[in-house]
C-alpha positions as CSV (number, residue, x, y, z in Angstrom):
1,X,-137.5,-26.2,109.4
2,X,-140.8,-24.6,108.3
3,X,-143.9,-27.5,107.6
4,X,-145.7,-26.9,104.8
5,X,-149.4,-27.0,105.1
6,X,-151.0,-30.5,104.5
7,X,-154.7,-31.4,103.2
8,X,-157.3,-30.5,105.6
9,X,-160.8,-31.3,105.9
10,X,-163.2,-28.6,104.6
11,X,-165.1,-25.7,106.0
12,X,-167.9,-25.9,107.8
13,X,-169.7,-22.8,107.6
14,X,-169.1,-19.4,105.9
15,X,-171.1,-16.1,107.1
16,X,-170.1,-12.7,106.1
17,X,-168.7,-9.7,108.8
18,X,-169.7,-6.7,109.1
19,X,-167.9,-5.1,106.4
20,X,-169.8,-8.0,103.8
21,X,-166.3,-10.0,103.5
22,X,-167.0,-13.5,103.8
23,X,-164.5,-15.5,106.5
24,X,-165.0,-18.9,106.6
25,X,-165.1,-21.1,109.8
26,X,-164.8,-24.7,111.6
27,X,-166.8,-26.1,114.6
28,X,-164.3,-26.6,117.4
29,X,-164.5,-27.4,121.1
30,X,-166.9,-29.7,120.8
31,X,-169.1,-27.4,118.1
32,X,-169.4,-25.1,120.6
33,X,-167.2,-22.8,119.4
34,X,-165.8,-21.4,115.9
35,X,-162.5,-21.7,114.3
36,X,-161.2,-19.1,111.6
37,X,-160.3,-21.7,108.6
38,X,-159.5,-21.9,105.1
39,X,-161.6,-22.2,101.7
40,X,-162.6,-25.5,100.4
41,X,-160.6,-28.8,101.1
42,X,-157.4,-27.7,101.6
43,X,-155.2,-24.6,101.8
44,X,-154.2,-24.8,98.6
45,X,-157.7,-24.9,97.1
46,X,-157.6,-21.3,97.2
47,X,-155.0,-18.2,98.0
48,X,-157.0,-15.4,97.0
49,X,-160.6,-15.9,99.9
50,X,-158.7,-13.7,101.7
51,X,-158.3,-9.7,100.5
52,X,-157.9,-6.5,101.8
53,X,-158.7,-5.4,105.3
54,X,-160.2,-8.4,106.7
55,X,-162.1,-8.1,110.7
56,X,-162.9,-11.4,112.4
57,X,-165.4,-10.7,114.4
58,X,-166.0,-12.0,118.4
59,X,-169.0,-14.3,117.6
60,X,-170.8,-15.2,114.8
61,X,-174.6,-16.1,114.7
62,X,-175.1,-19.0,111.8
63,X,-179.0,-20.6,111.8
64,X,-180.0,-18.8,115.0
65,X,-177.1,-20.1,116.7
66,X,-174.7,-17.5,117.7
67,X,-170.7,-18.9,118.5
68,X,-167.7,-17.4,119.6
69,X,-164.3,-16.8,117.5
70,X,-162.0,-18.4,119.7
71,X,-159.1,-19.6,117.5
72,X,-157.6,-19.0,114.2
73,X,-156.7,-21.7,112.3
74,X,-153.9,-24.1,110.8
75,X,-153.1,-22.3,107.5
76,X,-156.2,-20.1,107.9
77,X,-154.8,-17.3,105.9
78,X,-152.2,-19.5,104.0
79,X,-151.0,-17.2,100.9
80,X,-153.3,-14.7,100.9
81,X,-151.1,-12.0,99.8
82,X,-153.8,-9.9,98.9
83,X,-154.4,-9.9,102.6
84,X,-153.4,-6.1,103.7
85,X,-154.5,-6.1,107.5
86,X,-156.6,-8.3,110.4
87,X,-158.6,-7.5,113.0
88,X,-158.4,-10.0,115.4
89,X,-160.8,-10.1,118.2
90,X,-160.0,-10.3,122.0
91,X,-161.9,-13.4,122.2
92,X,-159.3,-15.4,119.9
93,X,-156.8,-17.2,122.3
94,X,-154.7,-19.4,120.0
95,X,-153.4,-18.7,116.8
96,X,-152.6,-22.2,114.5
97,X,-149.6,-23.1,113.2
98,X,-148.9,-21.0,110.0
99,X,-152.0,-18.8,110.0
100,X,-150.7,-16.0,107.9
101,X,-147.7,-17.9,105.9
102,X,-146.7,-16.1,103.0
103,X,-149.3,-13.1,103.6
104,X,-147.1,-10.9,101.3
105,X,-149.3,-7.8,101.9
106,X,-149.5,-7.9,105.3
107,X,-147.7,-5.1,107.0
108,X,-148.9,-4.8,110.3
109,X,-150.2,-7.2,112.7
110,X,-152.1,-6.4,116.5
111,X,-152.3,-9.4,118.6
112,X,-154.8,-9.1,121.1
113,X,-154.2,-9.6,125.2
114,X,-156.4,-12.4,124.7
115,X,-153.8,-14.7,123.0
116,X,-151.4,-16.7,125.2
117,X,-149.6,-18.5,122.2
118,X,-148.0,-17.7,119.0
119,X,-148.0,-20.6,116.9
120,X,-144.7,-22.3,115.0
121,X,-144.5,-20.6,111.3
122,X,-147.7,-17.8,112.3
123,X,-146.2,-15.3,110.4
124,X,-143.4,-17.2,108.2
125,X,-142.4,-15.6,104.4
126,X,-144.6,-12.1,105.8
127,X,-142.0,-10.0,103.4
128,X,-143.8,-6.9,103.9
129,X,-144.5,-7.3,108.1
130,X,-142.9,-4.5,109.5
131,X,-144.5,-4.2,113.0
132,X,-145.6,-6.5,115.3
133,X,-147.0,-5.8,118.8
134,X,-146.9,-9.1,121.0
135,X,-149.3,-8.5,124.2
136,X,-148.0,-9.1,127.5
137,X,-150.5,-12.4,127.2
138,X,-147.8,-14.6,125.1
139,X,-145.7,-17.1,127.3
140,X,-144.1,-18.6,124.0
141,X,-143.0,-17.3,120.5
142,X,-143.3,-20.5,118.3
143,X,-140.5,-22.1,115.7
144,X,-140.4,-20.2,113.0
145,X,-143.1,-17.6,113.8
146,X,-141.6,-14.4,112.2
147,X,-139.3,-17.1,109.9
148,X,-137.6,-15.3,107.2
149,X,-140.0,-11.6,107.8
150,X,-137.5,-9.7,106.0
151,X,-139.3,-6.6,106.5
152,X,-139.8,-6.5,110.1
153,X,-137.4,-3.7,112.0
154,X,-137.9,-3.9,115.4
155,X,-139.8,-6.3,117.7
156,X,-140.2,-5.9,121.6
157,X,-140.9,-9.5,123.1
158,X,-143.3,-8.7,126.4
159,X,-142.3,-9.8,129.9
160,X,-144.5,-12.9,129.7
161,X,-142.6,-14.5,127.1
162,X,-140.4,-17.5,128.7
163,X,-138.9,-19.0,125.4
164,X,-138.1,-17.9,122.5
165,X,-138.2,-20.8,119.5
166,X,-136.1,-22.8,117.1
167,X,-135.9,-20.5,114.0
168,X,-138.7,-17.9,115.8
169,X,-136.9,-14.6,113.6
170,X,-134.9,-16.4,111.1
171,X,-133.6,-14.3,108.9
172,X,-135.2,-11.3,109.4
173,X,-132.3,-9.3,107.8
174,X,-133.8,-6.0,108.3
175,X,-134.4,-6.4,112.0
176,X,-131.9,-3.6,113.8
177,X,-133.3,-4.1,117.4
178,X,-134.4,-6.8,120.0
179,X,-135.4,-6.5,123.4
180,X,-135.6,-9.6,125.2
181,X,-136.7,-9.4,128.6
182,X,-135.8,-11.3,131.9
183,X,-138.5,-13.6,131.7
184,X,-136.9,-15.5,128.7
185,X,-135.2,-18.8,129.9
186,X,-134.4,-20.5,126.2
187,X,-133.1,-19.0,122.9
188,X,-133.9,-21.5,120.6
189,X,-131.4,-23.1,117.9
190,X,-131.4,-20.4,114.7
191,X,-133.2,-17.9,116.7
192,X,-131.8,-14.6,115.4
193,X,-129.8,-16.5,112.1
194,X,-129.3,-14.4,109.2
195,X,-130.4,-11.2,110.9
196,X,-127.4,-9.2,109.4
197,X,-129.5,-5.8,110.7
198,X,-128.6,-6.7,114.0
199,X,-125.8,-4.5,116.1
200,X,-126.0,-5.6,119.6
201,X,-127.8,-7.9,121.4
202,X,-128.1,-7.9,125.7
203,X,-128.8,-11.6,126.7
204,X,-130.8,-11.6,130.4
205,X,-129.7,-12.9,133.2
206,X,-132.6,-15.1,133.1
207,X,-131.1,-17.3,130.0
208,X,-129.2,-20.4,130.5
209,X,-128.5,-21.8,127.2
210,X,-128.2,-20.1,123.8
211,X,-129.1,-22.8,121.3
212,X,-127.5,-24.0,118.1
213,X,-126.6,-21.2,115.2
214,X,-129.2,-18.5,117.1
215,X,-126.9,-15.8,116.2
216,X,-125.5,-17.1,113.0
217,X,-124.4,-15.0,109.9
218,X,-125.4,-11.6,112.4
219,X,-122.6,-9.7,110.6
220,X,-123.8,-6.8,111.7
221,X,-123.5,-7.4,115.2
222,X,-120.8,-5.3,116.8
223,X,-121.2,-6.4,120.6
224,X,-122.9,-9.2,123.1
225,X,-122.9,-9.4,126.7
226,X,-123.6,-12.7,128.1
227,X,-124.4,-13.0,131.4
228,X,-123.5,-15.2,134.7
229,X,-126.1,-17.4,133.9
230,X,-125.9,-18.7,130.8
231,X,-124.0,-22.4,131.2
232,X,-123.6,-23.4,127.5
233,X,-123.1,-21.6,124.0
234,X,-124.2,-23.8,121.2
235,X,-122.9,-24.6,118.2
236,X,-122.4,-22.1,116.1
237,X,-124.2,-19.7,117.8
238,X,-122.1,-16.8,116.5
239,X,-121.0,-18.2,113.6
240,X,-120.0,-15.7,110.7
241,X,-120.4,-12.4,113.2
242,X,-118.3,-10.3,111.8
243,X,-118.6,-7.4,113.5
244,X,-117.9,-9.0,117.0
245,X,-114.3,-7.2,118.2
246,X,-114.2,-8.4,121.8
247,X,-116.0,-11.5,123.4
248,X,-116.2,-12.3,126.7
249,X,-117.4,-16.0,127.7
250,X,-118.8,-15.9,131.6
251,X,-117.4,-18.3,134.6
252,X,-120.6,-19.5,134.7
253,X,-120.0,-20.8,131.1
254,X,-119.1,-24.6,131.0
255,X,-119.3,-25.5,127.6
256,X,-118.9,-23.8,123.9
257,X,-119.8,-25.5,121.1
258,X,-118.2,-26.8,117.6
259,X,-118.0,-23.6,115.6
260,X,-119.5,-21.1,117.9
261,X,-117.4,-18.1,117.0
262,X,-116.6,-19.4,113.7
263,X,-115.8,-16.7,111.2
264,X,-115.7,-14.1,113.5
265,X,-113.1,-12.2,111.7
266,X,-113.5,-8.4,113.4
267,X,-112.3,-10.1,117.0
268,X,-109.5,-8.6,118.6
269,X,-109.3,-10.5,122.3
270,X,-111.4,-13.4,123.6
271,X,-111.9,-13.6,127.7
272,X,-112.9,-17.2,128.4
273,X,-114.1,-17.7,132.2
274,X,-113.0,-20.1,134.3
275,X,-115.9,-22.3,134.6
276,X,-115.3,-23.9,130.8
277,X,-114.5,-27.2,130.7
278,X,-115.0,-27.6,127.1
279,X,-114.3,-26.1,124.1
280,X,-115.4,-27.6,120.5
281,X,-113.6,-27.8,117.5
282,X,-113.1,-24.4,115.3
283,X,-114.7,-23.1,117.7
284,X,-112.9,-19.2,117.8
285,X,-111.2,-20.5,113.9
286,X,-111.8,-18.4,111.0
287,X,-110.6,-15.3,112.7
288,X,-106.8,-13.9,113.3
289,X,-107.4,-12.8,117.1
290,X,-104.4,-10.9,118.6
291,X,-105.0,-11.4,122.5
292,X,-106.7,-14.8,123.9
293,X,-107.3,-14.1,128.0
294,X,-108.2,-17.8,129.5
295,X,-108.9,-18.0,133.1
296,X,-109.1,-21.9,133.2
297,X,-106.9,-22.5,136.2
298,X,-106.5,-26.7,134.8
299,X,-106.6,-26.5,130.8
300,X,-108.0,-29.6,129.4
301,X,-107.8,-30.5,125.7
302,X,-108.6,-28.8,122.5
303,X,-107.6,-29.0,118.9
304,X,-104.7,-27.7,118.6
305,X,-103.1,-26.8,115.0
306,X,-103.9,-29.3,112.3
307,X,-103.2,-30.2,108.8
308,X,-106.8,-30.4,108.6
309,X,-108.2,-26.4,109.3
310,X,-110.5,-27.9,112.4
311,X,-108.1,-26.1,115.7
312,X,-109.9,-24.7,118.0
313,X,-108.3,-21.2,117.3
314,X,-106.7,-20.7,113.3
315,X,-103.7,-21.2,112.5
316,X,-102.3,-17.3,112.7
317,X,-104.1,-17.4,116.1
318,X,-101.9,-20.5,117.4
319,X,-98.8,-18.1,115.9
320,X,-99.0,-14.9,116.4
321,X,-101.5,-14.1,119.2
322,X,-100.3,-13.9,122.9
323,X,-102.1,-16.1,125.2
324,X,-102.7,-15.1,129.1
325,X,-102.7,-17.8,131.8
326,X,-103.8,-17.6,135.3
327,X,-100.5,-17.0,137.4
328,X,-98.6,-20.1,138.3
329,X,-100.5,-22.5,135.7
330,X,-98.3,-21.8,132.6
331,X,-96.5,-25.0,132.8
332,X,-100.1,-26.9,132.6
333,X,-100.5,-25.1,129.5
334,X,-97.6,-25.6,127.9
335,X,-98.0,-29.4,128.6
336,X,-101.9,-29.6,127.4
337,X,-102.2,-30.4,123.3
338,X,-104.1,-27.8,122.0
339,X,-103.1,-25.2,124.3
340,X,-99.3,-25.9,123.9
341,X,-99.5,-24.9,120.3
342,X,-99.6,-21.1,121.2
343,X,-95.9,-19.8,120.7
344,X,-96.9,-17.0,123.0
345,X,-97.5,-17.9,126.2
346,X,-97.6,-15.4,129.4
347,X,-98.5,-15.6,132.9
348,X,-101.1,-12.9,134.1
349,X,-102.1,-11.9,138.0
350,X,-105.1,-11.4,139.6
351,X,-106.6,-15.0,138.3
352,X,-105.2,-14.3,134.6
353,X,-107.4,-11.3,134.0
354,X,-106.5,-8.8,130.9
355,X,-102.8,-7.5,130.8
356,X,-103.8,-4.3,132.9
357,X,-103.0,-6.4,135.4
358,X,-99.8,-6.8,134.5
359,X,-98.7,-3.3,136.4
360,X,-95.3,-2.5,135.8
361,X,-95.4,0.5,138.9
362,X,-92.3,-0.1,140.3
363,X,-89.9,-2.6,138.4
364,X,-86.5,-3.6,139.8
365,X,-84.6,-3.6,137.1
366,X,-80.6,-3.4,136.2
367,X,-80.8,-1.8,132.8
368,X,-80.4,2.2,132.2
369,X,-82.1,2.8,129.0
370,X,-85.6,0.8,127.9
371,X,-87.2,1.1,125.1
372,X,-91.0,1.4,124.7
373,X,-92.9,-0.1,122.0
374,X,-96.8,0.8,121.0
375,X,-98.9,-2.8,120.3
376,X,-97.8,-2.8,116.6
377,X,-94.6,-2.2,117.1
378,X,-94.0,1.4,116.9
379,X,-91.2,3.0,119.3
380,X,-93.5,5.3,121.4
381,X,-91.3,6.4,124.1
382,X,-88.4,5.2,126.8
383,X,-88.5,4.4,130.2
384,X,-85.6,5.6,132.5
385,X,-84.1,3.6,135.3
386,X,-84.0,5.6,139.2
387,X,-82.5,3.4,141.8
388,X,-84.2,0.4,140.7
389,X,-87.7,2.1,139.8
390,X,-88.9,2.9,136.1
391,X,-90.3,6.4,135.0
392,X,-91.9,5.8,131.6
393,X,-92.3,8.9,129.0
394,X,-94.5,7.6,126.3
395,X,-96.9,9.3,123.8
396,X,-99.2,6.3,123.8
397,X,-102.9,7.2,125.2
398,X,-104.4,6.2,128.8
399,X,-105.8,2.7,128.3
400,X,-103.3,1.3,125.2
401,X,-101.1,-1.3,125.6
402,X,-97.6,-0.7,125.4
403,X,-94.8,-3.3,125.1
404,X,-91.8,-2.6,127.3
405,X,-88.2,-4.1,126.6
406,X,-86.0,-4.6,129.4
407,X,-82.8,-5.5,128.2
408,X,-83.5,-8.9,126.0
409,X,-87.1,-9.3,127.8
410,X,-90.4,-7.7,127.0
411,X,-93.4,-7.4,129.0
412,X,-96.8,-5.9,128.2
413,X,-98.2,-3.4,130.3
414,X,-101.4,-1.0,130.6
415,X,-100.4,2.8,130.1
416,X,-102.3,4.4,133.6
């Protein structure tokens, strides 16, 4: 949630730049220093002190007395959408909490090397932001800093950055790319929400948790690799991407949260690693997904199907799609509620990885004629018995899944 601003006391001073725009300042640090403020009592007293291209300059001399700039701040620039552009200096190290909320105008924004901190709600409702260069200088991108910047295209977050905040590009629909570097540890809840523009997204080996909803309603997001090091996925955390086809959920992985593929509707298989040990309600519902690949060796619990639409999978998932099973474990599977209510359930090797691994080089069977079968059904082929060994001819492609019939049994293999 973005604060809104809150009375404040009143400026102290107000001196003119360079350019003869006045900018109007606070004592700070002991009245050492100056603070970039707003107009009269509160920011609400005025929306309009701010206009055009506006330079803040290093120090300012005020009755003899010269001070530097060092901070910008709380509401500073609080709906000046006549504001077109700001200079900041290089001797400005923080930036308040929503300094430039609701600066309409504002397209473009250079943060100085100078500033180690970008401040919850900075840049929140900046509709016509469309660049942003962080310096290598910020260690943290606040909650809600680029909140709801619909505008903005592409961001690169520096190496120095080591979290990213609750809400920090919320809904920044236009926003096609995002780099996030190795440095980041935390993706905060509602992160990336709402950022449709999104296609894929490479999570660092340096994250551990992705928080609550910080992918949600990214329907344009066609892929996401996770890596070994991220231990939870949080609720809903790629709720409502539509564009996802294939997920796969790390052994390092031990929990997914309620709702975290929700909606999901473009998935095809899910891979879940072997390290889960829980697995929240509707969590991979709202989508029809064909293959499910778990390599959970001792299932535990989920919610299987229900009168009430909360399973774990939907309803057509629990029906139609096959589910894999580490070899020798299908029997646990079939006894655990939740898991048991899959009608399809089939043994894989190799630790239950995808059904490539289900070879079918050299099957001993007693049958002379069997029939091949593309994924949808389709006769694509026969496979000919030779002293116990099967030569299939199939038109089927390198790399599709064919579905063999051996006499009254079928198996699914991996055309080579």
């Amino acid at each position: 949630m973005i604060l809104l601003p809150l009375v404040a006391s009143a400026h102290d001073i107000e001196v003119k730049n360079a350019d003869g725009v006045t900018i109007y300042y606070n004592y700070i640090n002991n009245d050492t220093e100056l603070g970039v403020t707003f107009r009269g009592d509160s920011s609400y007293s005025y929306s309009d002190e701010y206009q055009g291209n506006v330079a803040i300059p290093e120090e300012v001399t005020y009755m003899n007395r010269t001070r530097k700039v060092t901070n910008i701040g709380d509401y500073a620039f609080y709906k000046c959408d006549g504001l077109t552009s700001i200079t900041i200096p290089n001797s400005v190290t923080n930036i308040g909490y929503g300094a430039f909320m609701y600066c309409s105008g504002l397209t473009s924004v250079t943060i100085p090397n100078s500033v180690t901190s970008i401040g919850g709600g900075v840049f929140s409702g900046c509709s016509g932001l469309t660049s942003v260069t962080i310096p290598n200088s910020v260690t943290s991108i606040g909650e809600g800093a680029f909140f709801q910047c619909s505008g903005l295209t592409s961001v690169t977050i520096p190496n120095s950055v080591t979290s990213i905040g609750n809400g920090a590009f919320y809904y920044c629909s236009r926003l096609t790319s995002v780099t996030i570097p190795n440095s980041v540890t935390s993706i905060g809840d509602h992160a990336f929400e709402g950022c449709s523009g999104l296609t894929s997204v490479t999570i660092p080996n340096s994250v551990t948790s992705i928080g609550n909803y910080a992918f949600f309603g990214c329907s344009g997001l066609t892929s996401v690799t996770i890596p070994n090091s991220v231990t939870s996925i949080g609720e809903g955390a790629f709720d409502g991407c539509s564009g996802l086809t294939s997920v796969t959920i790390p052994n390092s992985v031990t929990s997914i949260g309620n709702n975290a593929f929700y909606g999901c509707s473009g998935l095809t298989s899910v891979t879940i690693g072997s390290g889960v040990t829980s697995i929240g309600a509707e969590a991979f519902d709202g989508a029809d997904i064909p293959t499910v690949v778990s390599l959970i060796e001792n299932p535990f619990e989920i919610t299987g199907k229900t009168s009430d639409y909360d399973g774990t999978f939907s309803q057509n998932t629990f029906n139609n799609a096959t589910l894999y099973v580490p070899k020798g474990t299908i029997d646990k599977y079939k006894a655990t509620d939740g898991w048991k209510d899959f009608l399809f359930i089939e043994e894989g090797t190799g630790g239950g990885d995808t059904p490539e691994t289900q070879k079918c080089a050299t099957p001993t069977i007693s049958y002379e004629n069997v029939n091949v079968y593309g994924i949808n059904g389709t006769q694509a082929g026969s496979a000919i018995s030779q002293s116990g060994a099967a030569t299939i001819n199939t038109n089927l492609q390198p790399g599709s899944i064919a579905i063999v019939k051996i006499g009254p049994k079928s198996v699914k293999v991996a055309i080579k």
